[in-house]
VEXDREN-2710 file (C-alpha; in Angstrom, 1 decimal):
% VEXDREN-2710
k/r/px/py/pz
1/UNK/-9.8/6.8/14.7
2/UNK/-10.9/4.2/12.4
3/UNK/-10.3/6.1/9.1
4/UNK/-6.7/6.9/10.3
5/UNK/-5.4/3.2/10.4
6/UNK/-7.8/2.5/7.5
7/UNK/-5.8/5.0/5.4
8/UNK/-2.4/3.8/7.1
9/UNK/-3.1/0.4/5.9
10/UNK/-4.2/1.9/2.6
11/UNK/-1.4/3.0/1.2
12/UNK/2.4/2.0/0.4
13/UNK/5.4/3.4/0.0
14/UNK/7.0/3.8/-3.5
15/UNK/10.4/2.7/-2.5
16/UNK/8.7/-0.3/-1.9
17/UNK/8.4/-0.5/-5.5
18/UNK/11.7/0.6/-5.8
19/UNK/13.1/-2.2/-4.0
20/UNK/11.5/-5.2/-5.9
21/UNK/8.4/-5.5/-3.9
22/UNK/5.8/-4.5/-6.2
23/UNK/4.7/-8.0/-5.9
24/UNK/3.3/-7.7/-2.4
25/UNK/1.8/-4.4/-2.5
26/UNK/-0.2/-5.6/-6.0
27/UNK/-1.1/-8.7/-3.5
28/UNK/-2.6/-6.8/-1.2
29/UNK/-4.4/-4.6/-3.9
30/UNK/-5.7/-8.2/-4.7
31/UNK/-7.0/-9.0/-1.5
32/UNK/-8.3/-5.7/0.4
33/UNK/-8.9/-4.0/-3.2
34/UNK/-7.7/-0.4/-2.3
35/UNK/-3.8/0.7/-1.9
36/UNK/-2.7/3.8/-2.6
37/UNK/0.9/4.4/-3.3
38/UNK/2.5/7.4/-2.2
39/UNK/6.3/8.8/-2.2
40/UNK/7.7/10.0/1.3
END
């Protein structure tokens, strides 16, 4: 069950992108090292 929240927490959504919050996604890149953005 561990790799299924690991890979939740992983990855991000592009509308977040879409919406101006590229920001915090690339901040989280910064601090876990690993996102991986996806479109829903």
């Amino acid at each position: 069950m561990a790799s299924a929240v690991s890979a939740t927490r992983d990855t991000a959504s592009i509308a977040l992108f879409n919406r101006g919050h590229a920001g915090h996604v690339f901040e989280e890149v910064r601090r876990s090292g690993t996102k991986v953005v996806i479109k829903k």
